[in-house]
C-alpha positions as CSV (number, residue, x, y, z in Angstrom):
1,X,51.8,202.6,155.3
2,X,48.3,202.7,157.2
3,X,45.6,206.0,156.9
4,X,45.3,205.1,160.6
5,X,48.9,205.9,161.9
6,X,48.6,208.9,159.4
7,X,45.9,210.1,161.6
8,X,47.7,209.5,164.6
9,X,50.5,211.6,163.3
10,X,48.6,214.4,162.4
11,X,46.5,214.4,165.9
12,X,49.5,214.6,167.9
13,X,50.6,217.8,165.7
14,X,53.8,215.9,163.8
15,X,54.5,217.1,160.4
16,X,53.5,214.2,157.9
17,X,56.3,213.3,155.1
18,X,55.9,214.2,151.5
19,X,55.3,210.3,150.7
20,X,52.7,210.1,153.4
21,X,50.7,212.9,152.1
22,X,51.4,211.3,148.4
23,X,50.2,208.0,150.2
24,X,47.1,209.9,151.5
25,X,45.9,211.6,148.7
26,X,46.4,209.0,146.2
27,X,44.2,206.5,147.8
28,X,41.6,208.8,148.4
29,X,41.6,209.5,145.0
30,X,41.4,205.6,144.1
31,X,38.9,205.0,146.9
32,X,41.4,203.0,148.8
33,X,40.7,205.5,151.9
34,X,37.6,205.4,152.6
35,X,35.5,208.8,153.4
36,X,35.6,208.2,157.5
37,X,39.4,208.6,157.5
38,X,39.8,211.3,155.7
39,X,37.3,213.2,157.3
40,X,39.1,212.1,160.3
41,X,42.5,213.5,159.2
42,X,41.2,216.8,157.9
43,X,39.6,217.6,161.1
44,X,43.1,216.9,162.2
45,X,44.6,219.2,160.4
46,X,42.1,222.0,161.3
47,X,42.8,221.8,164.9
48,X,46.9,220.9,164.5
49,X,47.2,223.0,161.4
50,X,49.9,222.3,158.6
51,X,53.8,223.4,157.8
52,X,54.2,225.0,155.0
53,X,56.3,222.4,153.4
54,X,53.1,219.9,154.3
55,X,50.7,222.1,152.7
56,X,53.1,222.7,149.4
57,X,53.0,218.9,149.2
58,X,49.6,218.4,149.9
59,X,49.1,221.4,146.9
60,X,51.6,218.9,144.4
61,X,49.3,215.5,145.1
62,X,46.8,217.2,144.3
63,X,47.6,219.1,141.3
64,X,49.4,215.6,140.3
65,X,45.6,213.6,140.9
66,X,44.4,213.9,137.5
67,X,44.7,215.6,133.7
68,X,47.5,218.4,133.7
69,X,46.9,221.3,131.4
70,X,49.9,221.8,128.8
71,X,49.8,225.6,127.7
72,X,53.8,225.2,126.3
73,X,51.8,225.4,122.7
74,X,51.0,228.6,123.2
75,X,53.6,231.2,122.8
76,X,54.5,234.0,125.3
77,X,53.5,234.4,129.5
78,X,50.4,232.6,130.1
79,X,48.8,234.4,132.6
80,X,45.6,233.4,134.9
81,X,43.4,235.6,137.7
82,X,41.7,233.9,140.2
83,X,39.2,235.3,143.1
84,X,38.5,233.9,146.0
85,X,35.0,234.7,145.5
86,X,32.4,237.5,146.2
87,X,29.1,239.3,145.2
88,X,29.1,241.4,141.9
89,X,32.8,240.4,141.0
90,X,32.8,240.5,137.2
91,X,36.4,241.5,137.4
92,X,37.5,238.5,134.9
93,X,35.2,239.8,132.2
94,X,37.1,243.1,132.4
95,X,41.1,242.0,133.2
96,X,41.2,238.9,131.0
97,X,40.7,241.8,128.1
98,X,42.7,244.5,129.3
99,X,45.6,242.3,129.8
100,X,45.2,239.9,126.5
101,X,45.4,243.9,124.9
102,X,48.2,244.4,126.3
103,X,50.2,242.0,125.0
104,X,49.6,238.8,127.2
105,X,48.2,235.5,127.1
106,X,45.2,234.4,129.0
107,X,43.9,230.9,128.4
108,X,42.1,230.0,131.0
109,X,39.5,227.6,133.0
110,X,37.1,229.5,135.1
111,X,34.2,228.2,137.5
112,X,30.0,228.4,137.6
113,X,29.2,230.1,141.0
114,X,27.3,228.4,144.2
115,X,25.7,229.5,147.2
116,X,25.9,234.0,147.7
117,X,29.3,234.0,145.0
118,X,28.7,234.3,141.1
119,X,30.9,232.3,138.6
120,X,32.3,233.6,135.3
121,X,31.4,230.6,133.4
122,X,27.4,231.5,134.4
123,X,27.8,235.4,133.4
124,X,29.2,234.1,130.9
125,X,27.1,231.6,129.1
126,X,24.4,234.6,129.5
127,X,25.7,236.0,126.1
128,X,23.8,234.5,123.7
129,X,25.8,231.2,121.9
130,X,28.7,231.8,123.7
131,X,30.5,228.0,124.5
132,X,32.2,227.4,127.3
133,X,33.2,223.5,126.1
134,X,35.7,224.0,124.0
135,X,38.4,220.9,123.5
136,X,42.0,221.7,123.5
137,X,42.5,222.3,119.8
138,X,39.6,225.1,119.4
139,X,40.9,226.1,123.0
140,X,44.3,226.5,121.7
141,X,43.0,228.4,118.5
142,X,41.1,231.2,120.2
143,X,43.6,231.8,121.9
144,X,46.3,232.3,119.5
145,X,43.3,234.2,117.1
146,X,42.3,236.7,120.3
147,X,44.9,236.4,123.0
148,X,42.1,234.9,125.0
149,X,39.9,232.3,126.0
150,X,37.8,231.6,129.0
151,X,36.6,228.3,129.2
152,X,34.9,226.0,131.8
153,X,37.5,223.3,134.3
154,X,37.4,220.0,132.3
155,X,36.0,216.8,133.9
156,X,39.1,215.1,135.4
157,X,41.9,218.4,136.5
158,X,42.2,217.6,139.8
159,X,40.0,214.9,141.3
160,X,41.3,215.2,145.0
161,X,40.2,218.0,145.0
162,X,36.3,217.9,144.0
163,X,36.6,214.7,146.3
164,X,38.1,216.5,149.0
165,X,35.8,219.7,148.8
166,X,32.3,217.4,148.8
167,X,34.5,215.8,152.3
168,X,34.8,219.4,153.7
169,X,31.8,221.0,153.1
170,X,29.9,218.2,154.9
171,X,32.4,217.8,157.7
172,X,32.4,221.5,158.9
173,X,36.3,221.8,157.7
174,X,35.7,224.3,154.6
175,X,37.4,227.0,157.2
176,X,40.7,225.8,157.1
177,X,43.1,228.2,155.6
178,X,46.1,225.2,154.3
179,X,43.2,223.3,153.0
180,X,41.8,226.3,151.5
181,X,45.2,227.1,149.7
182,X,45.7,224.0,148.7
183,X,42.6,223.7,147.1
184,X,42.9,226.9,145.4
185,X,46.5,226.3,144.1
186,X,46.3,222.3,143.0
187,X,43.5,224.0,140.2
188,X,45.5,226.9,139.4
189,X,48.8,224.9,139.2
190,X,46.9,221.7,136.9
191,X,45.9,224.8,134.9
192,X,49.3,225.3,133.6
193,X,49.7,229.2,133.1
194,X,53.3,230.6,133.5
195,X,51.8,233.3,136.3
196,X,49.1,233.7,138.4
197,X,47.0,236.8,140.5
198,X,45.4,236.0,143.0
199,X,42.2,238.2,144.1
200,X,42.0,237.5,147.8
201,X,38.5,238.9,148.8
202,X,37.9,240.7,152.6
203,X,35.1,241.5,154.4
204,X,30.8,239.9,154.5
205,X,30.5,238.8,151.2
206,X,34.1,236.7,150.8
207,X,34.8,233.7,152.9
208,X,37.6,235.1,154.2
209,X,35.9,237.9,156.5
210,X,38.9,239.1,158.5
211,X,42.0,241.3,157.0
212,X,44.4,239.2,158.5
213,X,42.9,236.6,157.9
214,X,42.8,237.0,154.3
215,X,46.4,237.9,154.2
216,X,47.6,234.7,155.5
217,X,45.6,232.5,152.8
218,X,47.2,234.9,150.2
219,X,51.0,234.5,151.5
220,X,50.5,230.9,151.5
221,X,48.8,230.6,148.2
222,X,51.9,232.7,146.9
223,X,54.5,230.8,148.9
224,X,53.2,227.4,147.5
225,X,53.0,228.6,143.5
226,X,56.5,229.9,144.0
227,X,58.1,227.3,145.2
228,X,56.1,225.5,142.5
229,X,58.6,227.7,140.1
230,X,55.3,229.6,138.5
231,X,55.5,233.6,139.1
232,X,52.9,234.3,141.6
233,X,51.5,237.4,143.7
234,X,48.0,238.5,145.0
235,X,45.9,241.4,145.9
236,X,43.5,242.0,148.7
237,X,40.6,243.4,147.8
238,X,37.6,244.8,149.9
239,X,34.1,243.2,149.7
240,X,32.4,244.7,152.6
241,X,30.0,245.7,149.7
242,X,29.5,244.4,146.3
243,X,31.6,245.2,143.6
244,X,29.5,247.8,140.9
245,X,25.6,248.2,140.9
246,X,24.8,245.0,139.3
247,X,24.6,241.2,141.1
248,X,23.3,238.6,138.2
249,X,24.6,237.2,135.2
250,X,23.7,239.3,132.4
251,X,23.7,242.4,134.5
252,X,27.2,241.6,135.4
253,X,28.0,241.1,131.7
254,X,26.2,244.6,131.1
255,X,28.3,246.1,133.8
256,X,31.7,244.6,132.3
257,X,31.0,245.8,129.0
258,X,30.5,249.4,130.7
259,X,33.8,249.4,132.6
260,X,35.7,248.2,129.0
261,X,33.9,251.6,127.4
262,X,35.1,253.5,130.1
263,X,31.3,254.1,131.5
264,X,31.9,251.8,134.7
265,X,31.8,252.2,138.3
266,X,34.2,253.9,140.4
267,X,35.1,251.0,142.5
268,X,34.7,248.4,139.7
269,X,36.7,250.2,137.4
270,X,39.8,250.9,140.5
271,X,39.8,247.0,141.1
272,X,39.6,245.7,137.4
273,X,42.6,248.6,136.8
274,X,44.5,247.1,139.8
275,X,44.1,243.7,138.7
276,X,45.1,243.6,134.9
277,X,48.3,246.2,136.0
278,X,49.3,243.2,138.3
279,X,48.9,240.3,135.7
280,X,50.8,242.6,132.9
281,X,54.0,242.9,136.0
282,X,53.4,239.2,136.8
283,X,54.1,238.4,132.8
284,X,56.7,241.1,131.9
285,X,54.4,243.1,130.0
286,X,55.3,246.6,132.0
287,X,56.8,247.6,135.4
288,X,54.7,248.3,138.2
289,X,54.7,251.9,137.2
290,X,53.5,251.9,134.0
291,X,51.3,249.2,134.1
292,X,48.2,250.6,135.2
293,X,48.7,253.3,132.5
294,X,48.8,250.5,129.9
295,X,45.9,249.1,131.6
296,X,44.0,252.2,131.2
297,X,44.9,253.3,127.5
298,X,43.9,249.4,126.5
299,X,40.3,250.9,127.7
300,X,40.3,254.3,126.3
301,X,41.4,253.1,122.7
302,X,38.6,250.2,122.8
303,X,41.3,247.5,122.5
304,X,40.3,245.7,125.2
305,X,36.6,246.0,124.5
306,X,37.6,244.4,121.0
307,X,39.3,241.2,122.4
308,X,36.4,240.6,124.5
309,X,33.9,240.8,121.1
310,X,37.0,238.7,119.4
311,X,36.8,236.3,122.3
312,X,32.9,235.9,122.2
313,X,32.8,235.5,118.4
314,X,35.4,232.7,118.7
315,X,33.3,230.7,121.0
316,X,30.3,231.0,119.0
317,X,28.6,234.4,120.7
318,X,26.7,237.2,119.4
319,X,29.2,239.7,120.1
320,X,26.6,242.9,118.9
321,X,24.8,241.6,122.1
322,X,27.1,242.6,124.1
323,X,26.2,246.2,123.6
324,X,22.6,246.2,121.7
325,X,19.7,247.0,123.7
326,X,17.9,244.0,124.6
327,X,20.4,241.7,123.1
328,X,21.5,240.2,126.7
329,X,18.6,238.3,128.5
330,X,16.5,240.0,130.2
331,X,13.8,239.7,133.7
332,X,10.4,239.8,132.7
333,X,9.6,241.8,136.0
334,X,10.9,244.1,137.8
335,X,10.5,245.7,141.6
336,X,12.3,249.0,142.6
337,X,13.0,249.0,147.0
338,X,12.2,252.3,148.4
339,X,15.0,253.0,151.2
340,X,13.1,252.4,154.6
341,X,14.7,255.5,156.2
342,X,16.5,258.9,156.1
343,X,20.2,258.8,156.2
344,X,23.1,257.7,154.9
345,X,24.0,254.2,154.3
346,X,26.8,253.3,157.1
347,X,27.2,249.7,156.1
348,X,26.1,246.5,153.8
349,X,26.5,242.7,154.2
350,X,27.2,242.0,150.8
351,X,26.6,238.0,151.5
352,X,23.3,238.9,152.3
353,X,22.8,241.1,149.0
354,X,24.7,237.8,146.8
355,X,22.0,235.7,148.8
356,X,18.5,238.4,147.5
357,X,19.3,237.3,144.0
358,X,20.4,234.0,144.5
359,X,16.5,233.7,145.6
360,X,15.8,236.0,142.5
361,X,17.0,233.1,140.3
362,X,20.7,234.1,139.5
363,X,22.3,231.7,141.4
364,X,22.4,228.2,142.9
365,X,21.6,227.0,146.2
366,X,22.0,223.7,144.4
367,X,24.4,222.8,141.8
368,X,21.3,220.9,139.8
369,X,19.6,224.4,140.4
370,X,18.5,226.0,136.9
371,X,19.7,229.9,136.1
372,X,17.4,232.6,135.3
373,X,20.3,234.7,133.4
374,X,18.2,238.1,133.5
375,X,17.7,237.4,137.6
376,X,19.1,239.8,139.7
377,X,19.9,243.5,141.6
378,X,20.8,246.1,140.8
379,X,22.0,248.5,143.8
380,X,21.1,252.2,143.2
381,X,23.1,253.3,146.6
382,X,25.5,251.9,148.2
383,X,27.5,252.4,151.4
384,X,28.9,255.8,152.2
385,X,25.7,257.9,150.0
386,X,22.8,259.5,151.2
387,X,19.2,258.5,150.9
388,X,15.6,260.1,151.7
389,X,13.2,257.3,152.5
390,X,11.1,256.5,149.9
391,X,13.7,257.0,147.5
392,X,15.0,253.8,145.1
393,X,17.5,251.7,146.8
394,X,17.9,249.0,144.6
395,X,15.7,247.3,141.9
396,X,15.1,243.3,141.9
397,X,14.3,241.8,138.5
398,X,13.0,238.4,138.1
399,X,11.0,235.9,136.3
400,X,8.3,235.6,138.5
401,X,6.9,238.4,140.6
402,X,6.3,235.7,143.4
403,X,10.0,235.6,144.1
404,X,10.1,239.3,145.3
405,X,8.8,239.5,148.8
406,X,11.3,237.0,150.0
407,X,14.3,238.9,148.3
408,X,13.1,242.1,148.8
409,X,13.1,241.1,152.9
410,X,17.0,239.8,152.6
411,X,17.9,242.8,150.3
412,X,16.8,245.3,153.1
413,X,18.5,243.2,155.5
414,X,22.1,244.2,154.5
415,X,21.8,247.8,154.4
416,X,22.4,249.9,158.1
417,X,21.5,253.3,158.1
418,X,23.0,256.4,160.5
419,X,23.6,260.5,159.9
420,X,26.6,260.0,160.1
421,X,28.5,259.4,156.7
422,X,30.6,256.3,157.4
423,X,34.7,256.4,156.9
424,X,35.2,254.8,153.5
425,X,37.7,251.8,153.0
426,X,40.3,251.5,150.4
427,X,39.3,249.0,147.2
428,X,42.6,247.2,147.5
429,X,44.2,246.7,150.7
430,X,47.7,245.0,150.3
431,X,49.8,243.4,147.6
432,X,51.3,240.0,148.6
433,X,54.2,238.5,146.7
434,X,57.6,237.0,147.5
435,X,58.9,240.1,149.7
436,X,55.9,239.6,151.7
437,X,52.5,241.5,152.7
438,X,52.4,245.6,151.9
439,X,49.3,247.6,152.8
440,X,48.8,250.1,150.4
């Protein structure tokens, strides 16, 4: 078997064989392809596209490339989240509780953010000696002590794909929706939980920007994890505009606590509710009708709130900062933005927001790049709310005062302003799972 009639295959738009794409990945992995090949085939596949049974195999190589997580330990329905990525989603720090008080299990392996999207490793390793290296035994034990653990990947689960994302992001192939899934689902298989939600972000701050878009990497993502025997569905969410007032680490940590005391945002508090109803359906915890009323009781009787303190003292946090004033870090300065005009706010590129307080210090343009945890924005108005000019639209916080102009000239650049207030969009668009799409 040659890479080269591979690539011939795939360029005349032939669906390659489950031992080819076995073939293929495997010597990628062991450097037996070399990098001009591949690059060759996955531009290939961007223009021909895949099957569905090529990308379900391409998904199984890769989840097959390296160290396979074994949760069968653990008793009960393991059950994992994962989001495709936006600005202010802190939705992990809020479900992964609400659902580990309801009576599932959630040991999981979460990511540190790059480019305009946060990671929930980053927020958080703001909380003051919380670990995110655990080994398996201590891994194993917090979760059985708590019901939950939230730990960074480990070094070898799926080499293809680290090898395959450095390819794509240097070859202009990132956009590809079966690589995309594939990517996704190899992790979240290797991960070895029993179900998985997927949050499949919409709109300027997620990669995915169109609806339908969106909702054809969820239906394949789903497709592939079912026919990979794991109970699998996914929501669409909206991220036209950042998810709560706060973008940076500990302000996201901040924000997460809030939504757990029943103090959060409207449309933080609507998607976090949404997401832990699913995972408790997904794992047989409640029907679809009584979940979100489980969901929202584990938040009014402080259960949830508990497990995440339980969770953070387990990995060797200061769980009393979680809620103590000055216990997370915090900016040493601070700028408010005045709003630049009268009017109400008609739109907001929430990529462009993630991107003010990347340059604030919250997150990487680099994965070297250092993290100022206290870094960040916090949006006083958001789209669909009136402003005067002059009043506080957001406020930038930072280590150095030097960083502001430059953030404060991005910030404004996301917000559009009319008198007219704008139609609002739904938080959660569709549900996807093996029935299909349905817009809610």
């Amino acid at each position: 078997m040659r890479m080269y009639d591979l690539i011939e295959k795939k360029k005349r738009g032939e669906e390659l064989a489950e031992p080819e794409i076995q073939f293929m990945v495997g010597g990628y992995v062991r450097d037996e392809i070399p990098d001009y090949q591949m690059a060759a085939m996955l531009m290939a596949i961007c223009f021909q596209g895949m099957t569905p049974r090529e990308t379900a195999w391409m998904t199984l190589a890769m989840e097959h490339s390296g160290e396979m997580v074994d949760l069968s330990p653990l008793a009960g329905c393991k059950v994992d989240k994962h989001s495709t990525g936006g600005v202010g989603d802190k939705t992990t720090l809020v479900v992964a509780p609400i659902a580990a008080a309801c009576g599932a299990v959630v040991a999981k392996m979460s990511g540190r953010g790059l480019g305009h999207t946060g990671g929930t490793i980053d927020k958080l390793e703001a909380i003051p000696g919380f670990r995110t290296s655990l080994g398996r035994e201590e891994f194993f034990q917090v979760v059985k002590e708590t019901g939950l653990s939230i730990i960074g990947q480990t070094g070898n689960l799926v080499p293809a794909d680290k090898k395959l994302y450095a390819l794509r992001d240097v070859t202009a192939t990132v956009d590809c929706v079966p690589l995309i899934a594939s990517s996704i689902m190899s992790k979240k298989l290797a991960a070895g939980s029993d179900a998985i939600l997927l949050d499949v972000k919409t709109g300027s701050g997620a990669f995915m920007k169109g609806t339908e878009e969106a909702a054809e990497l969820a239906r394949q993502m789903v497709d592939i994890g079912i026919a990979a025997g794991r109970k699998v569905a996914a929501l669409i969410t909206e991220m036209d505009v950042p998810l709560g007032h706060m973008v940076g680490n500990a302000l996201e940590v901040q924000e997460a606590v809030a939504v757990l005391k029943g103090e959060g945002p409207d449309d933080l508090t609507d998607v976090c509710l949404s997401l832990a109803a699913e995972m408790l359906v997904l794992c047989g915890r409640a029907k679809r009708e009584e979940a979100r009323t489980l969901a929202r009781q584990a938040v009014a009787d402080g259960s949830a709130l508990a497990r995440l303190k339980a969770m953070v003292k387990a990995q060797g946090g200061e769980p009393e900062a979680l809620e103590r004033l000055g216990g997370l870090p915090q900016a040493a300065c601070r700028r408010e933005v005045p709003a630049p005009e009268t009017g109400y706010i008609t739109a907001m590129d929430a990529e462009q927001i993630g991107l003010a307080s990347v340059l604030l210090g919250a997150g990487r343009s680099r994965k070297e790049d250092a993290l100022d945890y206290g870094a960040g924005v916090e949006l006083c108005r958001k789209t669909g709310e009136a402003v005067e000019k002059g009043e506080v639209l957001a406020v930038l916080y930072a280590g150095d005062p030097a960083l502001f102009p430059e953030a404060e000239q991005k910030l404004l650049s996301a917000y559009s302003f009319g008198a007219q207030k704008p139609e609002m969009k739904k938080h959660v668009l569709a549900r996807v799972d093996e029935t299909g799409v349905t817009w809610l």
